[in-house]
C-alpha positions in Angstrom: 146.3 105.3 70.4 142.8 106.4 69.1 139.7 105.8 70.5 137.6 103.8 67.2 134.8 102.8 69.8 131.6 105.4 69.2 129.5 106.0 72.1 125.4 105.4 71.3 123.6 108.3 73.2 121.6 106.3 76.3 118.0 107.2 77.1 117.0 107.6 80.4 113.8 109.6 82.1 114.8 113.0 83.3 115.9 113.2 87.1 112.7 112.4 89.3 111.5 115.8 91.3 112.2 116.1 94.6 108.8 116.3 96.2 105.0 115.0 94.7 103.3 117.6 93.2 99.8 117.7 92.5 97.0 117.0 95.4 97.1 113.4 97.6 94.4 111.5 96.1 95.0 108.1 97.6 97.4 106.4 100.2 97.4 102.6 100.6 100.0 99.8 101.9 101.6 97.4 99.6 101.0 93.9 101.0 102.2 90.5 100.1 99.0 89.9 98.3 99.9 92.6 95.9 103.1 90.3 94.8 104.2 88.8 91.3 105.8 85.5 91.7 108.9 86.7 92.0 107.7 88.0 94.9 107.8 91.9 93.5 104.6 94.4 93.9 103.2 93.4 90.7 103.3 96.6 87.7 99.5 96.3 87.3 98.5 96.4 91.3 100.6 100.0 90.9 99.2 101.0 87.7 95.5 100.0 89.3 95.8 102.5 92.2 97.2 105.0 89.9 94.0 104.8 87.8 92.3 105.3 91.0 94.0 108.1 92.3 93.9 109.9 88.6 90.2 108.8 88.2 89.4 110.7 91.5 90.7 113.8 90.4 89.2 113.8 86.7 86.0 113.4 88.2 86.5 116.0 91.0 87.3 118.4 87.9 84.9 117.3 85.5 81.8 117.5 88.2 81.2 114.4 86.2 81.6 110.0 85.9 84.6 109.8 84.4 86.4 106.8 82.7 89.4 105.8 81.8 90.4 105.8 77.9 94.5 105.4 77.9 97.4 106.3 79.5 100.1 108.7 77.3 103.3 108.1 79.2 103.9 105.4 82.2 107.9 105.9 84.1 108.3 103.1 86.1 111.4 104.6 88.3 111.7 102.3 90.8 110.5 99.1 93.1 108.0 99.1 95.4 108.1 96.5 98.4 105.6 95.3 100.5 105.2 96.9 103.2 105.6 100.4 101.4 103.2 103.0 101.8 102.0 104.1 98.4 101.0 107.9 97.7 99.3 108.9 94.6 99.5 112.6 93.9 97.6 113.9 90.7 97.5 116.8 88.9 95.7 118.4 85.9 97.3 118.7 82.8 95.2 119.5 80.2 91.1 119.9 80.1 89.4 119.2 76.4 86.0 119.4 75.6 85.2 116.0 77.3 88.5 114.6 78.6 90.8 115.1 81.0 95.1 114.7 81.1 95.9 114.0 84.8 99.7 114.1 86.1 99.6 111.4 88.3 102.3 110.2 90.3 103.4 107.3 92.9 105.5 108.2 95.6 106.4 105.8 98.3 108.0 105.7 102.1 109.2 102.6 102.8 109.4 101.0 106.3 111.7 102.5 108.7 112.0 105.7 106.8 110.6 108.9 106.5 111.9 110.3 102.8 109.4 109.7 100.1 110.8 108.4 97.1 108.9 108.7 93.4 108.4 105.1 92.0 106.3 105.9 89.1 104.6 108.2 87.0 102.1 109.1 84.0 99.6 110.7 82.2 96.1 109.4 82.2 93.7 110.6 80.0 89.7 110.3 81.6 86.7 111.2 79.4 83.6 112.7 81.1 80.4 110.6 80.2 76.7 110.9 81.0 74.5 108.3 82.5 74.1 106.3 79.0 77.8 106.0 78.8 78.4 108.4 76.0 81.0 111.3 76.0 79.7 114.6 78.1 80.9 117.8 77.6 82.7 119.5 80.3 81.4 122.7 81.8 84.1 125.2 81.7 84.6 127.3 85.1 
């Protein structure tokens, strides 16, 4: 007997790394205030320290304000529970004439353990602006 049954490729994220890379911009602990009604750490309380984490570094690099203007790739990998304690590691990708790419990454320990475990990741892009609000140029070092 044949097999007529064709198999459709399936599309998952590449294996996570094994360790953050990237400097520790920000640690915080996910609380129950940080739920979604199903009780969950809601997807934009992560996203939010993220952004913070990645907006720290773009303006350590830029010497600058910095904003935030998208966000190229988001991985959600895993849960995060409350309780966890929430890593962000960033790291710079790419430096234009006035934006920034920064790796950023969420790792997480959970309670009772000591392994971190990557729950999400992305690429946040940051411009550099000036005190009107209007695109700066980055000094190059």
């Amino acid at each position: 007997m044949t097999d007529t049954t064709s198999a459709t490729p399936s599309v998952h994220a590449p294996p996570p790394p094994s360790e953050p890379s990237g400097d520790l911009c920000i640690r915080t602990m996910a609380m129950p205030a940080d739920t979604n009604a199903n009780g969950d750490i809601f997807g934009g309380w992560l996203l939010s320290q993220m952004d913070v984490g990645g907006g720290i570094m773009a303006a350590k690099v830029a010497k600058l304000r910095t904003v935030t203007v998208s966000i190229e790739t988001m991985t959600f990998r895993k849960p995060v529970y409350v309780g966890d304690v929430v890593s962000v590691h960033c790291s710079t990708i790419r430096i234009g004439r006035t934006s920034i790419t920064i790796r950023v990454e969420a790792w997480v320990t959970r309670r009772k353990e000591t392994g971190l475990i990557l729950v999400t990741e992305g690429n946040f892009v940051y411009v550099a602006i000036d005190e009107n609000g209007h695109p700066r140029a980055i000094a190059k070092n």
